[in-house]
DODO-747689 format. One record per residue (C-alpha): residue in one letter; y, x, z. Coordinates in steps of 0.2 Angstrom, whole numbers, plus 5000, padded with zeros to 4 digits. Layout:
# DODO-747689
A,Y,X,Z;
...
# end
This chain:
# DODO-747689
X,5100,4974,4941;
X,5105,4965,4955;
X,5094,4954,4966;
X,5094,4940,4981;
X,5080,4937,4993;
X,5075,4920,4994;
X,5074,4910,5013;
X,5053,4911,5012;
X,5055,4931,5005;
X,5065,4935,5021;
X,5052,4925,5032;
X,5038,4936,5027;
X,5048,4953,5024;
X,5053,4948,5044;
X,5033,4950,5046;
X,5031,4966,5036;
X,5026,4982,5048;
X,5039,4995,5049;
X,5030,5006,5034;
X,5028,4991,5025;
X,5048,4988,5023;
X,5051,5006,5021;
X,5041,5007,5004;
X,5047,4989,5000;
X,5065,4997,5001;
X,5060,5013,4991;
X,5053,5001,4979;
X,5066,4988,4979;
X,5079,5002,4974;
X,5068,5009,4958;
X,5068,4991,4951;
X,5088,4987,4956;
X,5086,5006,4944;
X,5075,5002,4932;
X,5064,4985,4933;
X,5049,4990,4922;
X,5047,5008,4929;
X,5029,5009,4925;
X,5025,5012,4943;
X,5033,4994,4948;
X,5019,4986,4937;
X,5029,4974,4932;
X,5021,4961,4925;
X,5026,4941,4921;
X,5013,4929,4930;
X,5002,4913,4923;
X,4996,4899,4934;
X,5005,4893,4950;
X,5018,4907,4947;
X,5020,4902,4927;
X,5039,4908,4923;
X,5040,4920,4938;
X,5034,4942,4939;
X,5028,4953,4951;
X,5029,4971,4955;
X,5019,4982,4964;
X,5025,4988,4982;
X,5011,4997,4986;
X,4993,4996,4993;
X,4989,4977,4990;
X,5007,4971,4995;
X,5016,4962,4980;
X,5033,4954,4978;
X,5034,4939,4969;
X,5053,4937,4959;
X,5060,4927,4945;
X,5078,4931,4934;
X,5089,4919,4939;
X,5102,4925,4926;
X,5100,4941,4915;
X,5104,4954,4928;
X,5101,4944,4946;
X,5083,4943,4953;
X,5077,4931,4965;
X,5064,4940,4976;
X,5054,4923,4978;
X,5037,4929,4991;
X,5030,4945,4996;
X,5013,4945,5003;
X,4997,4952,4998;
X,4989,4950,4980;
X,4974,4940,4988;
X,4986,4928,4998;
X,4997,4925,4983;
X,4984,4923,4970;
X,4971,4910,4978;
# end
């Protein structure tokens, strides 16, 4: 799996605290691994975000992504669950 970050993910990953971007990095490399490694909860998203997934970074933080082709992700948004999901 390969993935992009779109111009709005790197406006908010800019905004991450240091200890933030370090477990989106660990993160980030399990799913470029292994996309559905339980401990991503990867899961596809209804609503607003129909079409689109998210996976668990940690704590509240989630990144918001959709397949552009079968082996590229776009990383969309990451934010907190209560930010996304109003």
């Amino acid at each position: 799996m390969n993935a992009t970050p779109h111009k709005n993910f790197l406006k908010k990953y800019i905004k991450l605290r240091p200890g933030e971007k370090q477990k989106f990095k660990e993160r980030r490399d399990l799913f470029l691994n292994d996309p559905f490694n339980p401990i991503l909860n990867n899961h596809a998203l209804e609503g607003k975000y129909k079409g689109y997934r998210s996976i668990n970074i940690g704590g509240d933080l989630r990144v918001v992504y959709r397949l552009v082709a079968d082996d590229i992700a776009l990383f969309v948004t990451i934010d907190t669950h209560s930010n996304l999901y109003k």
